[in-house]
N, C-alpha and C positions, 0 to 999 in steps of 0.2 A: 452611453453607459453600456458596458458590457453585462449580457445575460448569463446567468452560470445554470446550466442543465444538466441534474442528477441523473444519470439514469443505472437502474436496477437489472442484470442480466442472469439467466442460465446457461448462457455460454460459455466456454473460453475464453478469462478475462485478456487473455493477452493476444486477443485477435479481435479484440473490438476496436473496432474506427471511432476513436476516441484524440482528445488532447492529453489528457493525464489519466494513466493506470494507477488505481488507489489502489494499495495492497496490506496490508494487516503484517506484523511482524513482531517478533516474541523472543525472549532470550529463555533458552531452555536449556540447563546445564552449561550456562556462558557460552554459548553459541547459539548467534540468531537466528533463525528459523522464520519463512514466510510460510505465510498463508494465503490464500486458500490452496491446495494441493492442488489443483487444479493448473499450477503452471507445474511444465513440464520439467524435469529435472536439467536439462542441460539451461533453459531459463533461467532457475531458482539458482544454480551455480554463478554464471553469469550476472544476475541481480545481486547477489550477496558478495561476492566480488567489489563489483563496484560501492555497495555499501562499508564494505571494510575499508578501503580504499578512502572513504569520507569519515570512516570514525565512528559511523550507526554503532548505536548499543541497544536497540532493542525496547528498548524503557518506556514504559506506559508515557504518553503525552509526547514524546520523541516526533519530529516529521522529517525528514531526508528527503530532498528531491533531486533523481537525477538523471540523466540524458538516455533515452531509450536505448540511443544507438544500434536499431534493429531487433533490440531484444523480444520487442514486442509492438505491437501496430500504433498504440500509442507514442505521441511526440515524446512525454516524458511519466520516469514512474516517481509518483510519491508514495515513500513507505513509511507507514505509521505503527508507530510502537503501540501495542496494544496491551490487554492483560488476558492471559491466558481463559479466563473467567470474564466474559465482557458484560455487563447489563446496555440496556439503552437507553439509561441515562448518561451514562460513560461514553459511550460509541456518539449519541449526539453532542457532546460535550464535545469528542476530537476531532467530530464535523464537523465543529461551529456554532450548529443550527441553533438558533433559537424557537422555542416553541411558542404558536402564537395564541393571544390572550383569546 
């Protein structure tokens, strides 16, 4: 059984030595838009590129996953449609997580 390990950074998401870059993604004035800002603009290009390319729209519950292809230290990125307004019952909800008793 494979182990799955969260882990939480102040870094530069997109230099983390990672398997999958989670990234947060929002349609704002019908054009998608990632988040955190924290990736560099010729990244965010590049990332939303290949997301248009698969069809991503943004949409709350949405997941896309797709091949880093250098764009970032991660093997691959999963971008998850968010809502601009997130609480964290929402954000657990499009972890998965379940909260335990």
């Amino acid at each position: 059984m494979t182990n799955t390990t969260l882990k939480f950074a102040a870094t530069a998401p997109a230099t983390a030595a990672t398997d999958v870059l989670v990234i947060g993604v929002i349609e704002v004035n019908k054009k998608l838009t990632i988040l955190p800002k924290s990736i560099t603009a010729t990244q965010s290009k590049k990332i939303l590129s290949a997301l248009a390319a698969v069809g991503a729209t943004g949409k709350p519950g949405e997941q896309i996953r797709i091949p880093s292809s250098g764009i970032a230290s991660a093997k691959s990125i999963l971008a998850v449609g968010i809502w601009s307004e997130i609480s964290t019952e929402q954000l657990r909800a499009l972890a998965g997580w379940q909260q335990k008793s």
